[in-house]
TORNUDREN-693952 format. One record per residue: x, y, z of N, C-alpha, C in turn; residue number from 1; residue in one letter. Coordinates in nm, 4 decimals. Layout:
N
<atom n_xx="X" n_yy="Y" n_zz="Z" ca_xx="X" ca_yy="Y" ca_zz="Z" c_xx="X" c_yy="Y" c_zz="Z" seq="NUM" type="A"/>
...
REM end
This chain:
88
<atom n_xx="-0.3101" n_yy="0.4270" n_zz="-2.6094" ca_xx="-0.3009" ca_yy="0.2910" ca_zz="-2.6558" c_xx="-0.1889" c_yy="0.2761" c_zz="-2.7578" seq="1" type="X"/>
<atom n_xx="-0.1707" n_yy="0.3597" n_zz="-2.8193" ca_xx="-0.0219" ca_yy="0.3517" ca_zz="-2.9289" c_xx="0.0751" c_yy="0.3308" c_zz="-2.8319" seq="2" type="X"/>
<atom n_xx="0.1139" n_yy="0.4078" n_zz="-2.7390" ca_xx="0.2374" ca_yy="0.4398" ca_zz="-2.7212" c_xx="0.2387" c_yy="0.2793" c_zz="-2.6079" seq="3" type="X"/>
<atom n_xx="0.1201" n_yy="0.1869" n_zz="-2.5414" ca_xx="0.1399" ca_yy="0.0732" ca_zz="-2.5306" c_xx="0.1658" c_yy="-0.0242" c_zz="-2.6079" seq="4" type="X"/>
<atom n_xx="0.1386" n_yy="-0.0359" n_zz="-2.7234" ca_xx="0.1488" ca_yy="-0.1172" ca_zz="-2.8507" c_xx="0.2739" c_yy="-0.0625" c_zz="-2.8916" seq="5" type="X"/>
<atom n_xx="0.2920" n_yy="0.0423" n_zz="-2.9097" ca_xx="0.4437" ca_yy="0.0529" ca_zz="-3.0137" c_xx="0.5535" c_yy="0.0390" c_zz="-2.8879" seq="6" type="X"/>
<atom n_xx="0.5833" n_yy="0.0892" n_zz="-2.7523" ca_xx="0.6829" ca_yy="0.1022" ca_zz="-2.7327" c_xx="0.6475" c_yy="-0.0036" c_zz="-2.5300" seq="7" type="X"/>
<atom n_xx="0.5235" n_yy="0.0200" n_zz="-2.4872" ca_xx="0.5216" ca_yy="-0.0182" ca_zz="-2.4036" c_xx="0.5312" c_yy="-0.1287" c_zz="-2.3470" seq="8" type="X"/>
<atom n_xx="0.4500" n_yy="-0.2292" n_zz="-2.4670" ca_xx="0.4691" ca_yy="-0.3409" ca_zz="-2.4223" c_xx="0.6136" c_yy="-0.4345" c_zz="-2.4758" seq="9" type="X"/>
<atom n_xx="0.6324" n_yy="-0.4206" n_zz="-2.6136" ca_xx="0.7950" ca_yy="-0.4467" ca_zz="-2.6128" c_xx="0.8542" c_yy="-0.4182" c_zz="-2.5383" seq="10" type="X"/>
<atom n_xx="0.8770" n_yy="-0.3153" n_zz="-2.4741" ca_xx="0.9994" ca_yy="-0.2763" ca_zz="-2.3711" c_xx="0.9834" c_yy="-0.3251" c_zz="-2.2420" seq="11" type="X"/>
<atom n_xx="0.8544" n_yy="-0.3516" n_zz="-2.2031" ca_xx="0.8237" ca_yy="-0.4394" ca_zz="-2.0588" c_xx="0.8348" c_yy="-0.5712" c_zz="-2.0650" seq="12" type="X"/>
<atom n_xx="0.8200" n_yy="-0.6630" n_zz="-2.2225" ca_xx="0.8630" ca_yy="-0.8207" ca_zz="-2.2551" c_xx="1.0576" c_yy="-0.7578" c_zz="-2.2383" seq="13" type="X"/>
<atom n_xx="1.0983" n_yy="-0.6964" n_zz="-2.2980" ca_xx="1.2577" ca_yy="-0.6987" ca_zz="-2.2787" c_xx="1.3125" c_yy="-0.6616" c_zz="-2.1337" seq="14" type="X"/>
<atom n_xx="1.2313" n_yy="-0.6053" n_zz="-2.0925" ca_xx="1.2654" ca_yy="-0.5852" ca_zz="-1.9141" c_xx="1.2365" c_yy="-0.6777" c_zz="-1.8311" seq="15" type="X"/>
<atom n_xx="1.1647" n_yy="-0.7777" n_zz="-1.8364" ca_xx="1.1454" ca_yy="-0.8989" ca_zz="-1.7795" c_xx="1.2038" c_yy="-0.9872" c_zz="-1.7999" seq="16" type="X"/>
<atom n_xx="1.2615" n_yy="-0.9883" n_zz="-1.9431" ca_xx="1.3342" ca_yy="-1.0802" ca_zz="-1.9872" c_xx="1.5101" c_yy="-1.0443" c_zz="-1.9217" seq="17" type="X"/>
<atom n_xx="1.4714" n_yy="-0.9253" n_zz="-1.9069" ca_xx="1.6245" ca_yy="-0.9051" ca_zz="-1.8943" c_xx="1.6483" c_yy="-0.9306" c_zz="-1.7096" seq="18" type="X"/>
<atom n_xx="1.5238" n_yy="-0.9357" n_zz="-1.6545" ca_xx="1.5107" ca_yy="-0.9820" ca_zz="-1.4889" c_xx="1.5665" c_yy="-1.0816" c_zz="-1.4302" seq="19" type="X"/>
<atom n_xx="1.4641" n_yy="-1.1751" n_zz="-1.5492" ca_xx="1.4377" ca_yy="-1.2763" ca_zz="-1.5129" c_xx="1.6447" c_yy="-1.3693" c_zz="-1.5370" seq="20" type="X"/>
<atom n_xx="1.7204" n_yy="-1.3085" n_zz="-1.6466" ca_xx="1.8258" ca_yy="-1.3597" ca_zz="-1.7058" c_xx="1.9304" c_yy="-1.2419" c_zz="-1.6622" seq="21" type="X"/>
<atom n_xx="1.9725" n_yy="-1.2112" n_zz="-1.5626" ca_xx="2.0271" ca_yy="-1.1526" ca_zz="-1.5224" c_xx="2.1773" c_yy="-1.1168" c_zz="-1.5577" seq="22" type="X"/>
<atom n_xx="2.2106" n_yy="-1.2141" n_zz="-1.6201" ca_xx="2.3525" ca_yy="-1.1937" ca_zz="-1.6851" c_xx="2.3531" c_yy="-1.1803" c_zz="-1.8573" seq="23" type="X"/>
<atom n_xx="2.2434" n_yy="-1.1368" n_zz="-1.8749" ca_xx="2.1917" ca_yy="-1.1104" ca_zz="-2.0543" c_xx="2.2075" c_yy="-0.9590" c_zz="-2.0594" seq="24" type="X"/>
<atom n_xx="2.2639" n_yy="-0.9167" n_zz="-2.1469" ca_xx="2.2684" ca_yy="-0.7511" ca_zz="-2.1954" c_xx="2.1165" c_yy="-0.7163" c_zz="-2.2938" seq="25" type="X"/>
<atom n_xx="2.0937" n_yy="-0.6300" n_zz="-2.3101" ca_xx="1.9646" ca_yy="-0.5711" ca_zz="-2.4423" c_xx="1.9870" c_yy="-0.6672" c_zz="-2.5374" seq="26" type="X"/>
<atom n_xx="2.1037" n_yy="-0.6297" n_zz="-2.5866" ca_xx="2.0938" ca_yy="-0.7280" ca_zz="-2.7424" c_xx="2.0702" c_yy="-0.9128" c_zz="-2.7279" seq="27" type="X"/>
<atom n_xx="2.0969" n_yy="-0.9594" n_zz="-2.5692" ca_xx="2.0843" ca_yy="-1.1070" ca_zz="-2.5629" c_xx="1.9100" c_yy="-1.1060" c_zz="-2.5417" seq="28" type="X"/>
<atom n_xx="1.8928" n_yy="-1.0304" n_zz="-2.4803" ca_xx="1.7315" ca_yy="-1.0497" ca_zz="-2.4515" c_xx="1.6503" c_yy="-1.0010" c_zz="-2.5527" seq="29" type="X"/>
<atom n_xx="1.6426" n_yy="-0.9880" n_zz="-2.6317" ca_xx="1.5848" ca_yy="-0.8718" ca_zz="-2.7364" c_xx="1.6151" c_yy="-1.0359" c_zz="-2.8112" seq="30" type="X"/>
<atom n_xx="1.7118" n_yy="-1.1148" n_zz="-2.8433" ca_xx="1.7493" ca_yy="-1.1757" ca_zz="-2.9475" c_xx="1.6746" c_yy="-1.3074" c_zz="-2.8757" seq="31" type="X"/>
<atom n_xx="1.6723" n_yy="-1.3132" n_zz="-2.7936" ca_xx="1.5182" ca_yy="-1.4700" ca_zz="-2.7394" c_xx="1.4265" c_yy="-1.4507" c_zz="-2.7426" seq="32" type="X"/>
<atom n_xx="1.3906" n_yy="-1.3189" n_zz="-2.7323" ca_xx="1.2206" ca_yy="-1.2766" ca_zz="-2.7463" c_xx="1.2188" c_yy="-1.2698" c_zz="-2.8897" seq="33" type="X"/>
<atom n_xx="1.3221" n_yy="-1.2382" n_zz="-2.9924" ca_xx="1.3048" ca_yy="-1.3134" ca_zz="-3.1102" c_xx="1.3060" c_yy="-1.4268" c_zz="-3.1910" seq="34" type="X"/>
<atom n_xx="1.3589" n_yy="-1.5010" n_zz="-3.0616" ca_xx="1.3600" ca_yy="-1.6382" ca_zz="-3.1561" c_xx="1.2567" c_yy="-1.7532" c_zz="-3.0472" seq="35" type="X"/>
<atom n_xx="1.1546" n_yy="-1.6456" n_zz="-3.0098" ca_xx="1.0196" ca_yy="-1.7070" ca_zz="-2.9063" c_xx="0.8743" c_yy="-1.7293" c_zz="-3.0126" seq="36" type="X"/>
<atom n_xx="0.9063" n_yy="-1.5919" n_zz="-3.1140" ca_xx="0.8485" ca_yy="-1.5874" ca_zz="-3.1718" c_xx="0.8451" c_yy="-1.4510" c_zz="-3.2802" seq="37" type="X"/>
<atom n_xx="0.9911" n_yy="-1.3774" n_zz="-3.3265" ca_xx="0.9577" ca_yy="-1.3071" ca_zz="-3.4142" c_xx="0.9334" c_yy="-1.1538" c_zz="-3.3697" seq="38" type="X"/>
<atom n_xx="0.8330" n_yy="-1.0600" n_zz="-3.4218" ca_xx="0.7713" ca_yy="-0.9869" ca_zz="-3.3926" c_xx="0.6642" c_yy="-1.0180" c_zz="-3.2445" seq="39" type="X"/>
<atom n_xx="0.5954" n_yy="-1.1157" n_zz="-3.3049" ca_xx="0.4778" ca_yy="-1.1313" ca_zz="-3.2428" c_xx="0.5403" c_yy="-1.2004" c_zz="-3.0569" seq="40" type="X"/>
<atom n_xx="0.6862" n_yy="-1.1914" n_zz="-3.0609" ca_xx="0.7033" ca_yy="-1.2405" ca_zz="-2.9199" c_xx="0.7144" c_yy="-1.1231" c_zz="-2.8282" seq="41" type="X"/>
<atom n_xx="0.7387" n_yy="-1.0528" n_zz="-2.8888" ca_xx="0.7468" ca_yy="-0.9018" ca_zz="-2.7987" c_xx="0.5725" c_yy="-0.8651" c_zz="-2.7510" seq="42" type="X"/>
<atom n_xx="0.5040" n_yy="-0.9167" n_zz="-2.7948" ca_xx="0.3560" ca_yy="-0.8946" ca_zz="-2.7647" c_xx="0.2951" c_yy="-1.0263" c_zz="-2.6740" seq="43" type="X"/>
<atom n_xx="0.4287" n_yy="-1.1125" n_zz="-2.6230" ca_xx="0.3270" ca_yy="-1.2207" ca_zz="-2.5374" c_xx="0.3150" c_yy="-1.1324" c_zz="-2.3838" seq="44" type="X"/>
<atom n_xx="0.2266" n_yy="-1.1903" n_zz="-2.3123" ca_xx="0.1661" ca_yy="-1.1554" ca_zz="-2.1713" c_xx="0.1352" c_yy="-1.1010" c_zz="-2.2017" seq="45" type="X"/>
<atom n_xx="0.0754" n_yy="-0.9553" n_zz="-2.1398" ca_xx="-0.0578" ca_yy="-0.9645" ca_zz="-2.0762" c_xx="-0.1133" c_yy="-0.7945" c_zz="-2.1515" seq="46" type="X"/>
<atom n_xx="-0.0504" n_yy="-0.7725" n_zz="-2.3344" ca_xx="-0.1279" ca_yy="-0.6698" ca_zz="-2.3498" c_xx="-0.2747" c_yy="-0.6241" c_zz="-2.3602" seq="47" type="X"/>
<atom n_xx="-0.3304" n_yy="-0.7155" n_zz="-2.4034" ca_xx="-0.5191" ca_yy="-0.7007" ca_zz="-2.3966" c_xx="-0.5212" c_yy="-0.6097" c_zz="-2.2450" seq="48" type="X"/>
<atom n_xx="-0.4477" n_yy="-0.6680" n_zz="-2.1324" ca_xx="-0.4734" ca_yy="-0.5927" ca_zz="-2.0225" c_xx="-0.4024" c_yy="-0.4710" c_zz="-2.0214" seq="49" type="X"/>
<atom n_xx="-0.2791" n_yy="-0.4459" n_zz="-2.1180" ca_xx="-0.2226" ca_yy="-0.3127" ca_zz="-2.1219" c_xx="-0.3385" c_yy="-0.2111" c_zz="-2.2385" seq="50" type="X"/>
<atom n_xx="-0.3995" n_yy="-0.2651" n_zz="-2.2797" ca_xx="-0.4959" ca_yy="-0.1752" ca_zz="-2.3866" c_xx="-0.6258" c_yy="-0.1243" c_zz="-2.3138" seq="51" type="X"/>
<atom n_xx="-0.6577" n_yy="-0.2233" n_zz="-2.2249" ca_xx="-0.7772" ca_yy="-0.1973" ca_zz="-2.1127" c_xx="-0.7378" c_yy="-0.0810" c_zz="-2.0564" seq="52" type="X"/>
<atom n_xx="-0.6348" n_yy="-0.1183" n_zz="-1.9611" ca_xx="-0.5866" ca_yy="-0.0076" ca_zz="-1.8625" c_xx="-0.5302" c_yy="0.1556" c_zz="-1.9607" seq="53" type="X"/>
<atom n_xx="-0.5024" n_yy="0.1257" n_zz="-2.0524" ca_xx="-0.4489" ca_yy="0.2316" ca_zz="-2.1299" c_xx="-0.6085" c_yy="0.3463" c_zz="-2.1473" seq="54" type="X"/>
<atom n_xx="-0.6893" n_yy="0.2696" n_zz="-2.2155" ca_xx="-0.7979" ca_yy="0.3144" ca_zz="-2.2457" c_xx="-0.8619" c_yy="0.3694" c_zz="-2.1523" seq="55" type="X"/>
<atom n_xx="-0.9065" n_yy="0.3013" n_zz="-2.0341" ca_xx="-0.9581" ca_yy="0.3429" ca_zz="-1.9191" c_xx="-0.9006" c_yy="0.4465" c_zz="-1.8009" seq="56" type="X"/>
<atom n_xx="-0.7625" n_yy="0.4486" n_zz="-1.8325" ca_xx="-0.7272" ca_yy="0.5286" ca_zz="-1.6910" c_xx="-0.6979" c_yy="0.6208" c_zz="-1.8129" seq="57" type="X"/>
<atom n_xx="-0.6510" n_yy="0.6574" n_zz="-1.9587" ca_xx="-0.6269" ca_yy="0.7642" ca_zz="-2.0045" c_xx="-0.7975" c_yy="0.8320" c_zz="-2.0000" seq="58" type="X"/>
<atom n_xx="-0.8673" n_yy="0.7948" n_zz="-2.0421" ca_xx="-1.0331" ca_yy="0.8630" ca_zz="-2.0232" c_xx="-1.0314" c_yy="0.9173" c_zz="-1.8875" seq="59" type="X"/>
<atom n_xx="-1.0002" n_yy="0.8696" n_zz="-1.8129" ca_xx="-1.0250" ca_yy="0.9045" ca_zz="-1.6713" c_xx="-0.9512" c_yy="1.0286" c_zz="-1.6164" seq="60" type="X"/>
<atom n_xx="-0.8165" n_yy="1.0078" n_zz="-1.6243" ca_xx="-0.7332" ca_yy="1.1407" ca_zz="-1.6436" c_xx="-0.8026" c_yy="1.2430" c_zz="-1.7189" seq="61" type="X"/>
<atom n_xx="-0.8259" n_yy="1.2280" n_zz="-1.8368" ca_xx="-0.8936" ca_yy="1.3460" ca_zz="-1.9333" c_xx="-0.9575" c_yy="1.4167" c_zz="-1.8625" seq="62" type="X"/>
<atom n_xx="-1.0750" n_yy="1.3140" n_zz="-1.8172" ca_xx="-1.2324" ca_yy="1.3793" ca_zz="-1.6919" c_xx="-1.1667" c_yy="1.4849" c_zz="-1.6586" seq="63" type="X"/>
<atom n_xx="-1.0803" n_yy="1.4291" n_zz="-1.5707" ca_xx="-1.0533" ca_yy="1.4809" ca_zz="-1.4358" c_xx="-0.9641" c_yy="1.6246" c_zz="-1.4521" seq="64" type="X"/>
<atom n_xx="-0.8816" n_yy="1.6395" n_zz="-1.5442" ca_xx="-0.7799" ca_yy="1.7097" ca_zz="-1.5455" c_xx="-0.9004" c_yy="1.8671" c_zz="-1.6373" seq="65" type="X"/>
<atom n_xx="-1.0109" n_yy="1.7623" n_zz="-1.6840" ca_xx="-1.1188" ca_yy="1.8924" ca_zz="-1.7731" c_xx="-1.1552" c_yy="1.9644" c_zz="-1.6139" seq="66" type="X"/>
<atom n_xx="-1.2472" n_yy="1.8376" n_zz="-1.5666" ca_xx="-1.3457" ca_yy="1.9060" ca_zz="-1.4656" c_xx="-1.2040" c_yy="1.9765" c_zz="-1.3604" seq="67" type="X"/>
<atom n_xx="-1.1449" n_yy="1.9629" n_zz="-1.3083" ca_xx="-0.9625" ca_yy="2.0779" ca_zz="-1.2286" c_xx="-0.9850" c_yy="2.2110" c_zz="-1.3079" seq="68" type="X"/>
<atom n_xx="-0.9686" n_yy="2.1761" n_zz="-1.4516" ca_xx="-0.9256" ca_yy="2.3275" ca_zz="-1.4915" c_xx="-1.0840" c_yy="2.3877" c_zz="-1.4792" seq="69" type="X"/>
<atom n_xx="-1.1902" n_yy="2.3372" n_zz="-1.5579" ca_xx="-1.3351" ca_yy="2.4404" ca_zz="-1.5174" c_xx="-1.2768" c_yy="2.4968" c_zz="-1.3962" seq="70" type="X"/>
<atom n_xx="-1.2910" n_yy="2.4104" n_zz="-1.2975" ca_xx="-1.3281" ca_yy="2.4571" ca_zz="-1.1381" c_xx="-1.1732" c_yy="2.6087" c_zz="-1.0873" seq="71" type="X"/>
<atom n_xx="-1.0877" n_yy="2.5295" n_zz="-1.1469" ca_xx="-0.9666" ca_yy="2.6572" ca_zz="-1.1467" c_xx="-1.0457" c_yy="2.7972" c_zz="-1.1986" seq="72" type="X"/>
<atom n_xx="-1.0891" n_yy="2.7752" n_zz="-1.3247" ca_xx="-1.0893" ca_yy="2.9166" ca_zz="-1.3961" c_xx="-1.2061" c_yy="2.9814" c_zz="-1.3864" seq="73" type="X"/>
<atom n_xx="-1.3671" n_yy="2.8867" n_zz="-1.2687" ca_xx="-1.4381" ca_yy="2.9272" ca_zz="-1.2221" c_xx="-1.4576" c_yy="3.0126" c_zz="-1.1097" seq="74" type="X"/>
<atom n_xx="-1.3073" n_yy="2.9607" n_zz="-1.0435" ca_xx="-1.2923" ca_yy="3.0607" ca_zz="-0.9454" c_xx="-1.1574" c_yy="3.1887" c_zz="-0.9503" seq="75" type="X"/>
<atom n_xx="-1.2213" n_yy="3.2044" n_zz="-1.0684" ca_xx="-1.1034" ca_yy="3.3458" ca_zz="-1.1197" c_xx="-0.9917" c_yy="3.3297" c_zz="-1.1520" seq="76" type="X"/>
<atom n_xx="-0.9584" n_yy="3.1913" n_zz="-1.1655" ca_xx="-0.7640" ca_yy="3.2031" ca_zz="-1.2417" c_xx="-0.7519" c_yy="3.1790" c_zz="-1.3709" seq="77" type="X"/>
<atom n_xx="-0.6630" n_yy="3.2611" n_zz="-1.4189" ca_xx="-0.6563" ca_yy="3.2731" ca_zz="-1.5655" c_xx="-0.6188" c_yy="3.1292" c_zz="-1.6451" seq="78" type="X"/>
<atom n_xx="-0.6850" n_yy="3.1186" n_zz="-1.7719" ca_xx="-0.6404" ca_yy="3.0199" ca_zz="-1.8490" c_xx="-0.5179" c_yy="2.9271" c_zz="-1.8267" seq="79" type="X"/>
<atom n_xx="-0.4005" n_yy="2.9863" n_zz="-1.8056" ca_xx="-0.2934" ca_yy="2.9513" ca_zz="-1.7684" c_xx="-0.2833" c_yy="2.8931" c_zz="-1.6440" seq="80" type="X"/>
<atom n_xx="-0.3149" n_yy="2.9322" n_zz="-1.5599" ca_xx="-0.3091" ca_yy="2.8582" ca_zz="-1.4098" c_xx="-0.3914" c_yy="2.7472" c_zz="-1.4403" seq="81" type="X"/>
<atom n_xx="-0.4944" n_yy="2.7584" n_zz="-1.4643" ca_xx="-0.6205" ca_yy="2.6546" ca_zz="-1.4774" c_xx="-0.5481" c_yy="2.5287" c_zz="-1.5596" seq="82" type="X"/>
<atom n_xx="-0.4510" n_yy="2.5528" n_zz="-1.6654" ca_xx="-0.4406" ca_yy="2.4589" ca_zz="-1.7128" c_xx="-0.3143" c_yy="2.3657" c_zz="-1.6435" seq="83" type="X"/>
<atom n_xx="-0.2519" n_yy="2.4389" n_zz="-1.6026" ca_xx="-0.1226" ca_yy="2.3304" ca_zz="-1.4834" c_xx="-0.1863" c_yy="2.3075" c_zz="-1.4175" seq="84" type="X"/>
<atom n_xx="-0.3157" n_yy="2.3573" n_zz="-1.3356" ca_xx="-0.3612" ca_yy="2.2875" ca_zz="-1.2099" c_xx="-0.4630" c_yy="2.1566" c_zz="-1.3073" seq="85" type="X"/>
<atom n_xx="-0.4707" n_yy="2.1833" n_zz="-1.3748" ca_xx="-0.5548" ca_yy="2.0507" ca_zz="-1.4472" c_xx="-0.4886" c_yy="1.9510" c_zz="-1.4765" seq="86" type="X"/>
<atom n_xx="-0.3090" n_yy="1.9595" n_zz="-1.5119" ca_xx="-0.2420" ca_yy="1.8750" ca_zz="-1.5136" c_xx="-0.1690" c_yy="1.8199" c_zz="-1.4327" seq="87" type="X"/>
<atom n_xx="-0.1908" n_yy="1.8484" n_zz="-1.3435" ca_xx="-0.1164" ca_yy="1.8946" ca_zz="-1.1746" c_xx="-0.2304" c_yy="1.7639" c_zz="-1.1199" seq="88" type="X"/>
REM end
């Protein structure tokens, strides 16, 4: 959830912006989403739904990548294997 709040969702308001205005560089789009609203314009659409999804699919990964490595190192592979195949 940080790394949606600090970097994700600003950078997806400046990538849309920069879509949607196709002949705007970083610094033109960056400079309307500041004068939309400041700080707080880089946070319009749809983060509540980037904090959901953040929360929920990072838990979910976790599960999954725990219960991979058990099952790796249950069937005899060392710590090390177990843990790329968990991230794998």
């Amino acid at each position: 959830m940080f790394e949606v709040t600090t970097l994700g969702q600003p950078l997806e308001v400046v990538k849309t912006t920069m879509a949607a205005n196709r002949k705007d560089g970083m610094a033109a789009a960056i400079s309307k989403i500041w004068g939309r609203g400041g700080v707080l314009g880089f946070y319009q659409g749809l983060i509540p739904w980037a904090w959901i999804e953040a929360s929920t699919k990072g838990a979910v990964l976790l599960f999954v990548a725990s219960e991979a490595e058990y099952y790796v190192r249950a069937a005899g592979a060392p710590s090390f294997v177990a843990g790329i195949s968990g991230g794998m």
